[in-house]
C-alpha positions as CSV (number, residue, x, y, z in Angstrom):
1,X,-18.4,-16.1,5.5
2,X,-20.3,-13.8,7.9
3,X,-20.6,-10.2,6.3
4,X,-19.1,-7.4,8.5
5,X,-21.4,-5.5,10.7
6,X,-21.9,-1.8,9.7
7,X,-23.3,1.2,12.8
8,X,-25.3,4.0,11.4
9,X,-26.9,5.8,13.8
10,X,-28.0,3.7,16.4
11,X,-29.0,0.8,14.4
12,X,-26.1,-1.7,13.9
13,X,-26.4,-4.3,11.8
14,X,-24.9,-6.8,8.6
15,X,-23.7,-5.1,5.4
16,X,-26.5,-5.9,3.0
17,X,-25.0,-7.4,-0.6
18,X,-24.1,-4.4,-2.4
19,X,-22.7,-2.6,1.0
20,X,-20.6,-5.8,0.6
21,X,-19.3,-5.8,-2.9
22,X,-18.4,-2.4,-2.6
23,X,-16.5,-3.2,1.0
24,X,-14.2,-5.8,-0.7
25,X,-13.5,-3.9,-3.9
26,X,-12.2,-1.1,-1.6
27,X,-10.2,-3.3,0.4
28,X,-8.9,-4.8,-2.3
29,X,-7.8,-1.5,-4.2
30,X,-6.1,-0.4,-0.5
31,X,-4.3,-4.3,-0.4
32,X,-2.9,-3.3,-4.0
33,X,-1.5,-0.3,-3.4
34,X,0.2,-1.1,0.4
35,X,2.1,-3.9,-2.1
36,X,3.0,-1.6,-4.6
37,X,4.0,1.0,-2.0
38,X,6.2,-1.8,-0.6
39,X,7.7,-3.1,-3.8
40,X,8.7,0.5,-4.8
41,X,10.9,0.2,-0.8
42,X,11.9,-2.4,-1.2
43,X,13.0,-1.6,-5.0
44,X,14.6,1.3,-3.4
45,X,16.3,0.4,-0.6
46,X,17.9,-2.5,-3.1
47,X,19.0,0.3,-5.2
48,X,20.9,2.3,-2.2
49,X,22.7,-1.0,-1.2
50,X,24.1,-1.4,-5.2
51,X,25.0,2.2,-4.9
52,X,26.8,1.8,-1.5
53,X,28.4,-1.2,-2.7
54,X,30.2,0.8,-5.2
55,X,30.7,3.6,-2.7
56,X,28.2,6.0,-3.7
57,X,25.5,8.0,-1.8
58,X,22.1,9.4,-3.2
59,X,23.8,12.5,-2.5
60,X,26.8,11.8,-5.1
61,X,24.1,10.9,-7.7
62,X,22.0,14.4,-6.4
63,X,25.6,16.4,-7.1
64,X,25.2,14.3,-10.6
65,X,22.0,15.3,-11.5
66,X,20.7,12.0,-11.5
């Protein structure tokens, strides 16, 4: 796998091995959170179509307090 090239300055040029690791720890820390953002959207929006089904709104549970 070719290594990503990096600018600095006018020198552009392949991450070196650390440059690297640190690269892919970073993306991978961003990947995990975009699929924990989109579990907690997807956890919600399943919870809003339970609550429609039995005819609430998050406002009714709001006037509830909950």
């Amino acid at each position: 796998m070719t290594k990503p090239l990096i600018q600095i300055d006018d020198e552009v040029r392949e991450m070196n091995d650390d440059e690297f690791e640190n690269y892919q720890t970073i993306t991978a820390e961003i990947d995990a959170r975009k699929a924990e953002a989109e579990a907690k959207a997807e956890a919600k929006a399943s919870a809003q179509a339970k609550l429609a089904a039995l005819g609430l709104t998050v406002e009714d549970l709001q006037a509830l307090g909950l």
